[in-house]
C-alpha positions as protocol buffer text, in pm:
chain_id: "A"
residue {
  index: 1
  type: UNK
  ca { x: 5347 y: 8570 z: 10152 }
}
residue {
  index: 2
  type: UNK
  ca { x: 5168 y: 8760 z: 10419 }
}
residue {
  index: 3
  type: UNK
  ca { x: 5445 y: 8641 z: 10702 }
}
residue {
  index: 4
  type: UNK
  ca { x: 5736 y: 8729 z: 10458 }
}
residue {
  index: 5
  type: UNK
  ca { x: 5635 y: 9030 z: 10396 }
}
residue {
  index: 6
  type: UNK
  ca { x: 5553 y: 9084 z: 10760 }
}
residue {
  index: 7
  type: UNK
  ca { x: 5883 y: 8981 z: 10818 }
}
residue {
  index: 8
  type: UNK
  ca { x: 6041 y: 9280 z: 10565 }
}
residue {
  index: 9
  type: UNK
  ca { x: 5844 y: 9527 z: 10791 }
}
residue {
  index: 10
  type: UNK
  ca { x: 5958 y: 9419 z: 11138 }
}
residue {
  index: 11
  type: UNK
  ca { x: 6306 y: 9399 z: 11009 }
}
residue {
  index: 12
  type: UNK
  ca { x: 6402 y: 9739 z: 10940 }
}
residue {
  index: 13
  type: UNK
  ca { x: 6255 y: 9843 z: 11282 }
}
residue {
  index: 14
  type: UNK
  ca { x: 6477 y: 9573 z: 11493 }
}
residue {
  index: 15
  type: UNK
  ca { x: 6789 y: 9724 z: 11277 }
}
residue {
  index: 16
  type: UNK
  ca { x: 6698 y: 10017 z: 11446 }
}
residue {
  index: 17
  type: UNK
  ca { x: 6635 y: 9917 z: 11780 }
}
residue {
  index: 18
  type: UNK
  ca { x: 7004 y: 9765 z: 11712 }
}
residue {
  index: 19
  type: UNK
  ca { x: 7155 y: 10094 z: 11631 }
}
residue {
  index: 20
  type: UNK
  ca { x: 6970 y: 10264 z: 11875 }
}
residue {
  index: 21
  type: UNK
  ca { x: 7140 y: 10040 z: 12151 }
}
residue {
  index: 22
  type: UNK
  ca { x: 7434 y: 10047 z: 12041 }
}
residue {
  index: 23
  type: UNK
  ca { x: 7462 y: 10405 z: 12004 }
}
residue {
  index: 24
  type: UNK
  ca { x: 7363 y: 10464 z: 12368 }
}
residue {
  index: 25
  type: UNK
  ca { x: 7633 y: 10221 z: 12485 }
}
residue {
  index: 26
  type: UNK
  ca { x: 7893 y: 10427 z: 12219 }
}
residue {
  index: 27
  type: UNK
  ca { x: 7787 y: 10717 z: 12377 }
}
residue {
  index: 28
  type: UNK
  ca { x: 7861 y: 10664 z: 12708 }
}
residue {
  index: 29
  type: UNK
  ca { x: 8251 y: 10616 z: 12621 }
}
residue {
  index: 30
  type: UNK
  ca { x: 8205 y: 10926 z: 12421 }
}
residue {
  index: 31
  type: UNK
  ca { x: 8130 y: 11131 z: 12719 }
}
residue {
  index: 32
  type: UNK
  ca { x: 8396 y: 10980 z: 12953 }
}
residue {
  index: 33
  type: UNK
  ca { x: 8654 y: 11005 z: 12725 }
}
residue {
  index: 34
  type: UNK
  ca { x: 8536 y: 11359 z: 12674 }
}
residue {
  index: 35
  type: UNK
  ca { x: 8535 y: 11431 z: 13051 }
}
residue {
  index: 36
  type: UNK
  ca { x: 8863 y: 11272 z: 13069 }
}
residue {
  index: 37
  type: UNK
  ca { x: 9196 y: 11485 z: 13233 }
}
residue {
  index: 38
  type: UNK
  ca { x: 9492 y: 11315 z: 13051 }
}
residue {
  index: 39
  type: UNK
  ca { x: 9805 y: 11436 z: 13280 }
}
residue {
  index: 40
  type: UNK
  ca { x: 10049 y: 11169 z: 13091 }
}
residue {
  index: 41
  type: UNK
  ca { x: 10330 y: 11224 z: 12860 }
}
residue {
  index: 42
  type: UNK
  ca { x: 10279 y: 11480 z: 12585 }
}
residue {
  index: 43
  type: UNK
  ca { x: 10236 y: 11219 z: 12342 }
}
residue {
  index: 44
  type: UNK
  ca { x: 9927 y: 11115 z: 12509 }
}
residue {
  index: 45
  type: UNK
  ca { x: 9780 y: 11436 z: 12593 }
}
residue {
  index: 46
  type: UNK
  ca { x: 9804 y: 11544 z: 12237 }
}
residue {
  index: 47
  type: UNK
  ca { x: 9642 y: 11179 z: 12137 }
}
residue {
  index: 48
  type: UNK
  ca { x: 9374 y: 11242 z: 12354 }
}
residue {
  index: 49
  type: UNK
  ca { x: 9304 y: 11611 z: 12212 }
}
residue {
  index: 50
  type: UNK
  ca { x: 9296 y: 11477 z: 11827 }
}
residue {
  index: 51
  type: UNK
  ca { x: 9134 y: 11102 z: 11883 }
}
residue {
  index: 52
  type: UNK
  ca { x: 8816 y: 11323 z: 12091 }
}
residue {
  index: 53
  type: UNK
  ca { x: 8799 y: 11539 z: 11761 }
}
residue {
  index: 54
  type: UNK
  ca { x: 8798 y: 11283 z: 11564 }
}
residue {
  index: 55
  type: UNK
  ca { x: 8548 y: 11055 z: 11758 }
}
residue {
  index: 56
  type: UNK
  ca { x: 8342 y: 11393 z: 11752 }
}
residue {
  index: 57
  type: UNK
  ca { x: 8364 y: 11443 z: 11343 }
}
residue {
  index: 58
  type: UNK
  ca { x: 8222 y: 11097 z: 11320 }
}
residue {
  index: 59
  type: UNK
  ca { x: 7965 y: 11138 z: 11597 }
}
residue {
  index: 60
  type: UNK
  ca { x: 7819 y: 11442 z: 11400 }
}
residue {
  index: 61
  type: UNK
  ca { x: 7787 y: 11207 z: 11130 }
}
residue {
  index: 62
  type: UNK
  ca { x: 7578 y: 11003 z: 11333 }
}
residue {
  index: 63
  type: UNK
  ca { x: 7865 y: 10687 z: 11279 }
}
residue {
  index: 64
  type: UNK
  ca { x: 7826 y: 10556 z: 11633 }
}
residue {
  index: 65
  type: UNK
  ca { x: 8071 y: 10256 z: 11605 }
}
residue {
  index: 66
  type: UNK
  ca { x: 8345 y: 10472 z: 11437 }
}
residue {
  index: 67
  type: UNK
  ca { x: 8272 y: 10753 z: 11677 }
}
residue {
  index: 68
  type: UNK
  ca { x: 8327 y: 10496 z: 11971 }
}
residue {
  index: 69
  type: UNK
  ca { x: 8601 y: 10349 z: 11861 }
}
residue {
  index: 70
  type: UNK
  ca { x: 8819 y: 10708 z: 11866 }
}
residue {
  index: 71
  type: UNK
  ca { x: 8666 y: 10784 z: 12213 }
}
residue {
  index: 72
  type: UNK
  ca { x: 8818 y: 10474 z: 12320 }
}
residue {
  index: 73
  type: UNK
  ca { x: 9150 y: 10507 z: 12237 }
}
residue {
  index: 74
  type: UNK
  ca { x: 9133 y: 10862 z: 12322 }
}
residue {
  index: 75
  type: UNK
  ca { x: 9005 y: 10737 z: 12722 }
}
residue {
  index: 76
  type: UNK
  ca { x: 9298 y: 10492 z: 12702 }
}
residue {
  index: 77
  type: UNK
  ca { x: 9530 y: 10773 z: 12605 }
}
residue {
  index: 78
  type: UNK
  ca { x: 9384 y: 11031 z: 12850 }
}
residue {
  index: 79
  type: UNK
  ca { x: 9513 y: 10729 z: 13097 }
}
residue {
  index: 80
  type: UNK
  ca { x: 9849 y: 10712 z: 12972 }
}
residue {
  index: 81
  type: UNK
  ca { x: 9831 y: 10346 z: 12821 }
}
residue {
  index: 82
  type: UNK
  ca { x: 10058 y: 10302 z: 12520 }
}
residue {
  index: 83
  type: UNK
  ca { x: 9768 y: 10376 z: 12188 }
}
residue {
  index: 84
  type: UNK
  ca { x: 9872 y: 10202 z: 11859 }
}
residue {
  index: 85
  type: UNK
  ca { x: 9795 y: 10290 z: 11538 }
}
residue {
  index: 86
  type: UNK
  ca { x: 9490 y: 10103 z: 11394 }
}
residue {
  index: 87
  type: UNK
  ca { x: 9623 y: 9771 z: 11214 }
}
residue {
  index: 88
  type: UNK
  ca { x: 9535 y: 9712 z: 10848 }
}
residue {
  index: 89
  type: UNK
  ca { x: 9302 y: 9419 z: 10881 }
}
residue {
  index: 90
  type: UNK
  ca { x: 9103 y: 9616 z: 11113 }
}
residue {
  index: 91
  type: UNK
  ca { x: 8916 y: 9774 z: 10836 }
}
residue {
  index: 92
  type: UNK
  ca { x: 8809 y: 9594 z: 10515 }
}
residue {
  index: 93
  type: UNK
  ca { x: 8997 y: 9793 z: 10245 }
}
residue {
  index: 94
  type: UNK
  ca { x: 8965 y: 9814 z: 9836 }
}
residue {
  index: 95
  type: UNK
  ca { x: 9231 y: 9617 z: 9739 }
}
residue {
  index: 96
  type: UNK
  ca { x: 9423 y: 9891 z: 9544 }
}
residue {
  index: 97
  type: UNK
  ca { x: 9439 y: 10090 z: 9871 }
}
residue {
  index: 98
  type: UNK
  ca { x: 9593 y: 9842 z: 10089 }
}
residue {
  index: 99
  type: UNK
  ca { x: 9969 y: 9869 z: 9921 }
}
residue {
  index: 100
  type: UNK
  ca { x: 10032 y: 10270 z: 10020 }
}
residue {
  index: 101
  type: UNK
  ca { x: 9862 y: 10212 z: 10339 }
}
residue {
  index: 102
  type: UNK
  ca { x: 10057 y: 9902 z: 10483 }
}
residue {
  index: 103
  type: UNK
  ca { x: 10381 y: 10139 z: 10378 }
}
residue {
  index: 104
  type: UNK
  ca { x: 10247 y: 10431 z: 10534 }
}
residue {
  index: 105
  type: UNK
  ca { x: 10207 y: 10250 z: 10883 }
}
residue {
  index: 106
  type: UNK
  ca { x: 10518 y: 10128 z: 10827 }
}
residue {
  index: 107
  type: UNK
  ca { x: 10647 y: 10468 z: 10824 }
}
residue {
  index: 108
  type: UNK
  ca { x: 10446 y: 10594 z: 11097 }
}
residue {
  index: 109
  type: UNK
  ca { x: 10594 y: 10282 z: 11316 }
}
residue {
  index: 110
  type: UNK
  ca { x: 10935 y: 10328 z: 11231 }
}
residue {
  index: 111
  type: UNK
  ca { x: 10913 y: 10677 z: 11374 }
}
residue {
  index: 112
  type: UNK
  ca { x: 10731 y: 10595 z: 11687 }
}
residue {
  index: 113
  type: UNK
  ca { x: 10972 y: 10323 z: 11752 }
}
residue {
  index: 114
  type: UNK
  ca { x: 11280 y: 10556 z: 11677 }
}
residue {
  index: 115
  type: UNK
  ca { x: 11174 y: 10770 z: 11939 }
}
residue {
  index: 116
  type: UNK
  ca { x: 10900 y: 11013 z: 11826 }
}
residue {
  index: 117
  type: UNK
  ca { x: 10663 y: 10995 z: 12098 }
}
residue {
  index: 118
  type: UNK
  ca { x: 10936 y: 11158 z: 12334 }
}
residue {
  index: 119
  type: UNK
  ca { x: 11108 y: 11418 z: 12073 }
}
residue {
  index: 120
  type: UNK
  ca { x: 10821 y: 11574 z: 11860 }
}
residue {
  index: 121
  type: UNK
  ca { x: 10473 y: 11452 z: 12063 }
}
residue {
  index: 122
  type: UNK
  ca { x: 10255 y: 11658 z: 11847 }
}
residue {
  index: 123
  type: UNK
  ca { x: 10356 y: 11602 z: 11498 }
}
residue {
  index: 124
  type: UNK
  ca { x: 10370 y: 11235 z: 11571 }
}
residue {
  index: 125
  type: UNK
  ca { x: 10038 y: 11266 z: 11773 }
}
residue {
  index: 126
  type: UNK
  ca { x: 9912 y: 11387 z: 11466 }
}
residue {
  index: 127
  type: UNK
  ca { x: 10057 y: 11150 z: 11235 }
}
residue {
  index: 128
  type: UNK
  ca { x: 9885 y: 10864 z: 11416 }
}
residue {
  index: 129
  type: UNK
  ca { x: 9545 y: 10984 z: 11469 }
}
residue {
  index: 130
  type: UNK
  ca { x: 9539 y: 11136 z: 11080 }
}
residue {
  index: 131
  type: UNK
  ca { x: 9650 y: 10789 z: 11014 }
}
residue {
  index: 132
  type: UNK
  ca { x: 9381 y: 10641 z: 11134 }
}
residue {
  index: 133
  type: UNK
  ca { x: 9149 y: 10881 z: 11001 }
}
residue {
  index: 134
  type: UNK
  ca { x: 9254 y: 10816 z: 10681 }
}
residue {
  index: 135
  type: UNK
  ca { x: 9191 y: 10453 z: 10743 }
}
residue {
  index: 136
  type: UNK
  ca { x: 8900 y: 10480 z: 10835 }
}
residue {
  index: 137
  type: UNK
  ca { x: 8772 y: 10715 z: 10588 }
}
residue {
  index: 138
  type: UNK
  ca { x: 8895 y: 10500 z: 10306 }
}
residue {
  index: 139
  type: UNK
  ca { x: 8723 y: 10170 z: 10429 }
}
residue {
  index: 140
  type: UNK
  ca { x: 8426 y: 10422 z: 10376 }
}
residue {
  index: 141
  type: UNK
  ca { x: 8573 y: 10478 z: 10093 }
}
residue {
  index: 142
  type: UNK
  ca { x: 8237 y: 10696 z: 9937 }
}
residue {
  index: 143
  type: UNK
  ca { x: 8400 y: 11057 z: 10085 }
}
residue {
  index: 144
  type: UNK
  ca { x: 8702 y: 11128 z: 9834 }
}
residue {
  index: 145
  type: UNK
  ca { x: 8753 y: 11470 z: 10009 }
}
residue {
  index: 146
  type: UNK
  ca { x: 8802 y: 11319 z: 10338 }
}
residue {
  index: 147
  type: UNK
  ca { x: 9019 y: 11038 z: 10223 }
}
residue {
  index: 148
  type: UNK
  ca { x: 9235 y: 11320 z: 10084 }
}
residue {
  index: 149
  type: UNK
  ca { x: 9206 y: 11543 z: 10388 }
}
residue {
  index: 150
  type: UNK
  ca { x: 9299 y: 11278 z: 10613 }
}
residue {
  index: 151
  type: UNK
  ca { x: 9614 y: 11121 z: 10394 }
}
residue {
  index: 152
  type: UNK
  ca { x: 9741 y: 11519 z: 10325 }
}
residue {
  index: 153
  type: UNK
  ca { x: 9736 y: 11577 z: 10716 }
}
residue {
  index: 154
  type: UNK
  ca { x: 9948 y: 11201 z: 10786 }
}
residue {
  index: 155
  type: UNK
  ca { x: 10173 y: 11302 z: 10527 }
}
residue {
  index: 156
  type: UNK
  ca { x: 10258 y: 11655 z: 10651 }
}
residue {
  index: 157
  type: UNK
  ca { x: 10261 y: 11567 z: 11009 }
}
residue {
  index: 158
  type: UNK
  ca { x: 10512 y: 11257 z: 10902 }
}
residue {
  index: 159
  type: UNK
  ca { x: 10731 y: 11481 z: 10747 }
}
residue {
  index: 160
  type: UNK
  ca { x: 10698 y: 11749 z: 11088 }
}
residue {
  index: 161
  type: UNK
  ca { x: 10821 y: 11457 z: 11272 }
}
residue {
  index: 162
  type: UNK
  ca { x: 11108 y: 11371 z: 11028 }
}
residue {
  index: 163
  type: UNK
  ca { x: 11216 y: 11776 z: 11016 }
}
residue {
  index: 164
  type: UNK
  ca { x: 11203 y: 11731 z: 11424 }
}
residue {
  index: 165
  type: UNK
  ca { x: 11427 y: 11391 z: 11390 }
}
residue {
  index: 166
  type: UNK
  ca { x: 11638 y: 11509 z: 11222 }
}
residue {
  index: 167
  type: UNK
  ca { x: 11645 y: 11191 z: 10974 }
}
residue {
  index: 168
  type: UNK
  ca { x: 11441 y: 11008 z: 10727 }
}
residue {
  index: 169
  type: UNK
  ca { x: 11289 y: 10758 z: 10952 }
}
residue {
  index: 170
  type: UNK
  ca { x: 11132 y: 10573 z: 10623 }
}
residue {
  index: 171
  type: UNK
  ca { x: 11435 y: 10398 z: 10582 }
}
residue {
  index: 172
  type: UNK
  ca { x: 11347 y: 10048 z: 10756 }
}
residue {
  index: 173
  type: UNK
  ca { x: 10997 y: 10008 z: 10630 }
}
residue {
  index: 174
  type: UNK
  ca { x: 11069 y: 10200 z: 10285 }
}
residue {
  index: 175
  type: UNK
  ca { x: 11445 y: 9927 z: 10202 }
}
residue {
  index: 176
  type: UNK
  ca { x: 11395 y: 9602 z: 10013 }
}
residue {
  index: 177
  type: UNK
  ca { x: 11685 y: 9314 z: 10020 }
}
residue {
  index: 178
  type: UNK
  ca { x: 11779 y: 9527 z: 9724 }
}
residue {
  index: 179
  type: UNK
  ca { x: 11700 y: 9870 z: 9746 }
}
residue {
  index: 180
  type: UNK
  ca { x: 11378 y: 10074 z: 9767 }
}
residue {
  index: 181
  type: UNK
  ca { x: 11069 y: 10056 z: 9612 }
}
residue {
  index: 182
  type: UNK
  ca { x: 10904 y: 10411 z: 9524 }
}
residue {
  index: 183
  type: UNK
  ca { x: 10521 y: 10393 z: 9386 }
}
residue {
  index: 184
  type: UNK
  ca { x: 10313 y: 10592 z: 9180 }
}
residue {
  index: 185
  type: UNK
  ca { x: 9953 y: 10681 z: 9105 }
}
residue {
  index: 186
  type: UNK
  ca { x: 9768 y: 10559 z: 8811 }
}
residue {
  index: 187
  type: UNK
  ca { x: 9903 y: 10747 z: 8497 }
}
residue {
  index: 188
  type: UNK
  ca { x: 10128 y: 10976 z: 8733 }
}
residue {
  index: 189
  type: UNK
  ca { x: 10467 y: 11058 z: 8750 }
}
residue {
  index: 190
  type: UNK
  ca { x: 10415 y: 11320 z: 9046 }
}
residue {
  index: 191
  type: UNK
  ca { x: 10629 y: 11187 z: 9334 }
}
residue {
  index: 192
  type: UNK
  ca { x: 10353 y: 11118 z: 9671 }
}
residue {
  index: 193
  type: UNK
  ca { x: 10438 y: 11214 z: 10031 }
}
residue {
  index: 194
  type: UNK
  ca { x: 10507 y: 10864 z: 10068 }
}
residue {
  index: 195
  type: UNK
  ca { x: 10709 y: 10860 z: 9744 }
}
residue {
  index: 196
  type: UNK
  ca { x: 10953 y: 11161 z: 9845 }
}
residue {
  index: 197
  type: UNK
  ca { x: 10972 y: 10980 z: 10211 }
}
residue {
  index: 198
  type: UNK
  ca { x: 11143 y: 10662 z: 10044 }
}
residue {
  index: 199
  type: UNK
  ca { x: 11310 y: 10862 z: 9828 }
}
residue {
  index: 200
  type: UNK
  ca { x: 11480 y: 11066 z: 10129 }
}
residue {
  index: 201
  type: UNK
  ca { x: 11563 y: 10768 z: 10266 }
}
residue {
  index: 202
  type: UNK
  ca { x: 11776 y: 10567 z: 9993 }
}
residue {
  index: 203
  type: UNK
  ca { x: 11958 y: 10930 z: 9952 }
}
residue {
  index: 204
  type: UNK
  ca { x: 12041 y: 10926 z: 10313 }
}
residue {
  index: 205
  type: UNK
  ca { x: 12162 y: 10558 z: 10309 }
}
residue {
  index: 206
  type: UNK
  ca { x: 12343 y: 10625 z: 10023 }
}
residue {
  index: 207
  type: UNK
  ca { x: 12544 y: 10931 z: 10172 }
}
residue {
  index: 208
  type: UNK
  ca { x: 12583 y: 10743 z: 10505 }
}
residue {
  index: 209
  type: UNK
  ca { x: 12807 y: 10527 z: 10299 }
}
residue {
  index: 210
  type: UNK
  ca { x: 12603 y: 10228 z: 10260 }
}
residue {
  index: 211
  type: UNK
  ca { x: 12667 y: 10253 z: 9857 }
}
residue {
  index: 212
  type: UNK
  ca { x: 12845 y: 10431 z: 9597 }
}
residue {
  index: 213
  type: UNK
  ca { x: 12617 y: 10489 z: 9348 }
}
residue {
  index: 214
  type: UNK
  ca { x: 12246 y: 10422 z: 9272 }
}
residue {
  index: 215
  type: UNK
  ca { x: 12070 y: 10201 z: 8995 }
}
residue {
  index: 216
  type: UNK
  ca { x: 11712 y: 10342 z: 8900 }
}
residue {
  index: 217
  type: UNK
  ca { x: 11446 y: 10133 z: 8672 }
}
residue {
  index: 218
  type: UNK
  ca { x: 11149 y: 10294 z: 8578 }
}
residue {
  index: 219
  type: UNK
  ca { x: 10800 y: 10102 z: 8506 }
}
residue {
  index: 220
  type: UNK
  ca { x: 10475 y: 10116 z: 8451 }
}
residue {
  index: 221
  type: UNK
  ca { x: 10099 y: 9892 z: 8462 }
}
residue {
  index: 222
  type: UNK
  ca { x: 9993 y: 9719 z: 8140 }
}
residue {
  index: 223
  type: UNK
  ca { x: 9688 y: 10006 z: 8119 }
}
residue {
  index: 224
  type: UNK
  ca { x: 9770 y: 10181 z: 7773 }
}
residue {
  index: 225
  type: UNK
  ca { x: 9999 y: 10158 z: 7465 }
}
residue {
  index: 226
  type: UNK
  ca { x: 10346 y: 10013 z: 7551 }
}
residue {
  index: 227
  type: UNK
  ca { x: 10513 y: 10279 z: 7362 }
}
residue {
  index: 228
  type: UNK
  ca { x: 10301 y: 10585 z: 7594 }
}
residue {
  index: 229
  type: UNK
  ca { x: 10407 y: 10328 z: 7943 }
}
residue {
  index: 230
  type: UNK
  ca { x: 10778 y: 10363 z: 7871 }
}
residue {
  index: 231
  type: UNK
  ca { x: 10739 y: 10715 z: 7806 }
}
residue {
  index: 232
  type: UNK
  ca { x: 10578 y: 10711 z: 8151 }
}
residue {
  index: 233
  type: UNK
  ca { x: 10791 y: 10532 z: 8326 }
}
residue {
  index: 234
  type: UNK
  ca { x: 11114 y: 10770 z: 8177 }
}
residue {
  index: 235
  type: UNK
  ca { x: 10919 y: 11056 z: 8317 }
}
residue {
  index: 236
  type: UNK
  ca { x: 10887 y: 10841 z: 8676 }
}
residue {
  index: 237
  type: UNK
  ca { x: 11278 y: 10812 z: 8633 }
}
residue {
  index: 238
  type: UNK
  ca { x: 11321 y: 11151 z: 8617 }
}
residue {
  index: 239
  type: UNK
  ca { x: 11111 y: 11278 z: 8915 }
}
residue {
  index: 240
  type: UNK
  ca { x: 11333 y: 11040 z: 9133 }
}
residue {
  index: 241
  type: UNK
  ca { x: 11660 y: 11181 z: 9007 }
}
residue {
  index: 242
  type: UNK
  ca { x: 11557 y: 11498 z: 9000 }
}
residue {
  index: 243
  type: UNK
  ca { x: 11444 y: 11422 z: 9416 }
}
residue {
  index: 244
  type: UNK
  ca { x: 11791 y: 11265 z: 9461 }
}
residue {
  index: 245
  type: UNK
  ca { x: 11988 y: 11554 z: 9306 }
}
residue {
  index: 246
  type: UNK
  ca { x: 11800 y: 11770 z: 9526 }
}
residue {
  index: 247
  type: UNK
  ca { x: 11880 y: 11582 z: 9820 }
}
residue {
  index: 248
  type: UNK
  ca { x: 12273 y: 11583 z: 9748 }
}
residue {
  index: 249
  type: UNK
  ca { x: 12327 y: 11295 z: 9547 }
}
residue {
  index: 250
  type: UNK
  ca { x: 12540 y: 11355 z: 9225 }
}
residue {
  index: 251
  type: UNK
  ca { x: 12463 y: 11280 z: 8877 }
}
residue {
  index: 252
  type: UNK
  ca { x: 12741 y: 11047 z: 8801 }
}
residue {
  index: 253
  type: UNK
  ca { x: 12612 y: 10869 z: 9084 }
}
residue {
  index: 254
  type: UNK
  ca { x: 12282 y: 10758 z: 8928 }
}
residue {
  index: 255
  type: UNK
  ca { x: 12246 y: 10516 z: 8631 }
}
residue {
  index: 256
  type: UNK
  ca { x: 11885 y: 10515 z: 8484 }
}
residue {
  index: 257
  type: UNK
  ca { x: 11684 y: 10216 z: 8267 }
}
residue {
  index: 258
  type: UNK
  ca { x: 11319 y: 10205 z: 8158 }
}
residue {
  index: 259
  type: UNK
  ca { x: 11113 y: 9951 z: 8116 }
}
residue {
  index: 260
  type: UNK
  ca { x: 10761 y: 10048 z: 8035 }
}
residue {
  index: 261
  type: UNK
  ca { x: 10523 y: 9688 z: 8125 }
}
residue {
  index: 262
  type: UNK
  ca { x: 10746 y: 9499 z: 8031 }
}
residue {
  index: 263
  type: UNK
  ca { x: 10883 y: 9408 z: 8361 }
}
residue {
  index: 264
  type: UNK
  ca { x: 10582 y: 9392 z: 8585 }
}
residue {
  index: 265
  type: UNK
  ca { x: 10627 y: 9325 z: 8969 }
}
residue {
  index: 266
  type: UNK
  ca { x: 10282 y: 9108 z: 8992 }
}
residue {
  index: 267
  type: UNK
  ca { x: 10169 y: 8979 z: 8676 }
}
residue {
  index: 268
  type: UNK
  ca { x: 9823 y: 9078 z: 8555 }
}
residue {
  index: 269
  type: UNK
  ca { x: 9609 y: 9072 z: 8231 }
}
residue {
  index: 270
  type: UNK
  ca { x: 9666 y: 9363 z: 7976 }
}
residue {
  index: 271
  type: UNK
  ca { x: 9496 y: 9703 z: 8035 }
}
residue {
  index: 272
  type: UNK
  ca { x: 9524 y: 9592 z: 8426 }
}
residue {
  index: 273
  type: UNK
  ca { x: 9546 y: 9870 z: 8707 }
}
residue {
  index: 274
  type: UNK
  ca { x: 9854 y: 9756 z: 8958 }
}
residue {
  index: 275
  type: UNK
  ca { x: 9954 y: 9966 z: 9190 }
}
residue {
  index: 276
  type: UNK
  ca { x: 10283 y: 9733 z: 9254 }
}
residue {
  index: 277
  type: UNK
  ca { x: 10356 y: 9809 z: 8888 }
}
residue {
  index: 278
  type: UNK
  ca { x: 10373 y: 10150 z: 8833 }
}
residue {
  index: 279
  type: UNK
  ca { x: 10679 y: 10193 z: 9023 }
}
residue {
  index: 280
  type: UNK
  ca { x: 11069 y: 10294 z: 9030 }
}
residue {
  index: 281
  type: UNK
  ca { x: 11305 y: 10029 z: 9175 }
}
residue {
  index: 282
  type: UNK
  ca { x: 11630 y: 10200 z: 9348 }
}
residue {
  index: 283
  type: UNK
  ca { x: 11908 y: 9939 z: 9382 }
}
residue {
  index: 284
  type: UNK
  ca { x: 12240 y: 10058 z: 9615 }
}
residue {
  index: 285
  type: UNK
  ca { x: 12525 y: 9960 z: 9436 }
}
residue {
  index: 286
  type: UNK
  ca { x: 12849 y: 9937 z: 9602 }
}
């Protein structure tokens, strides 16, 4: 007894003694990255600028690793190496998070690789690096304000960079086999950033010719009454129209069906909470 409990005492003071290390080490790249002249591309300067805040904002918060890690993409970007966005399995995400993430990447890719580093370096500076704040504050995950903060800032520097391109450049990531898939939160029919982004883009396919008219299903999770989820999903249906009528697309041109639960895109128990569920499908017809 006396050695295990001699063990419980040493233990906590060797975790420190870890994080101690391992914070001097952190902040060594912190203050090289800070000292740093990026003369690269705009792109890169602007990375540089918003990774050193962020890698700051964490380093006041006494996260050493998370603080590190921005200081060293924001050193590799004051050196004009090509910085990624942070991958998904980099962090370990809850699993109802992981869906709008992978898409927003997606999104965020699709404009880089369009061209966005070169024709709006800010806004898609800022895209990426909010990106990967809100990545990183969701693994957290304890910080709701921050998530928000962070996924607000990706989603209005996004749609910066798609005012700058002069397109939708959700249209790749966004387009099924069969159309688009445009998700909701949990008991919402409020259309997302990411929502209006896919949205934008099956109008814009559809008035580049690509079909004639568009099929819209509404549905919903098996949380609730059936009778209140196809009320939901009708009210789903109608933000999207409502979006696509905006955009230009006419009313004769969109044919509308809801389905409540009872077409569910991953089956679950009842009274489950899918985020694949609660969706509307958008099918270009010819």
């Amino acid at each position: 007894m006396s050695n295990f409990v001699s063990g419980l005492a040493v233990a906590p003071v060797l975790l420190l003694l870890a994080a101690c290390a391992a914070g001097v080490g952190l902040e060594d790249d912190y203050e090289a990255a800070r000292g740093a002249t990026p003369e690269g591309q705009a792109f890169n300067r602007h990375l540089h600028a918003d990774y050193m805040a962020l890698s700051t904002t964490e380093r006041g918060e006494y996260d050493w690793i998370d603080s590190g890690h921005f200081a060293t993409k924001a050193l590799s970007a004051a050196g004009d190496e090509q910085v990624s966005p942070d991958p998904i399995y980099s962090r370990r995400l809850p699993p109802d998070t992981v869906a709008a993430l992978t898409e927003a990447r997606k999104q965020l890719t699709s404009a880089l690789e369009a061209g966005a580093r070169n024709r709006t370096p800010e806004a898609a500076a800022e895209s990426q690096t909010s990106f990967d704040c809100w990545l990183q504050e969701q693994e957290e995950n304890h910080q709701s304000g921050d998530i928000t903060l962070c996924r607000e800032r990706f989603y209005a520097a996004l749609a910066q960079v798609q005012t700058d391109m002069g397109r939708p450049v959700a249209a790749a990531s966004a387009k099924l086999d069969d159309g688009y898939l445009v998700f909701f939160d949990f008991n919402s029919a409020k259309l997302t950033g990411q929502a209006v982004a896919t949205v934008e883009a099956a109008a814009a396919a559809l008035k580049a010719g690509a079909a004639t008219k568009v099929a819209l299903s509404g549905h919903a999770d098996r949380v609730g009454p059936s009778a209140y989820n196809m009320e939901l999903s009708e009210r789903r249906l109608e933000a999207v129209k409502q979006l696509l009528l905006s955009a230009g697309i006419k009313a004769e041109q969109i044919g509308l069906a809801s389905y409540g639960d009872t077409r569910p895109r991953v089956t679950t128990r009842d009274d489950a909470a899918e985020p694949q569920n609660r969706r509307v499908e958008i099918d270009l017809l010819k």
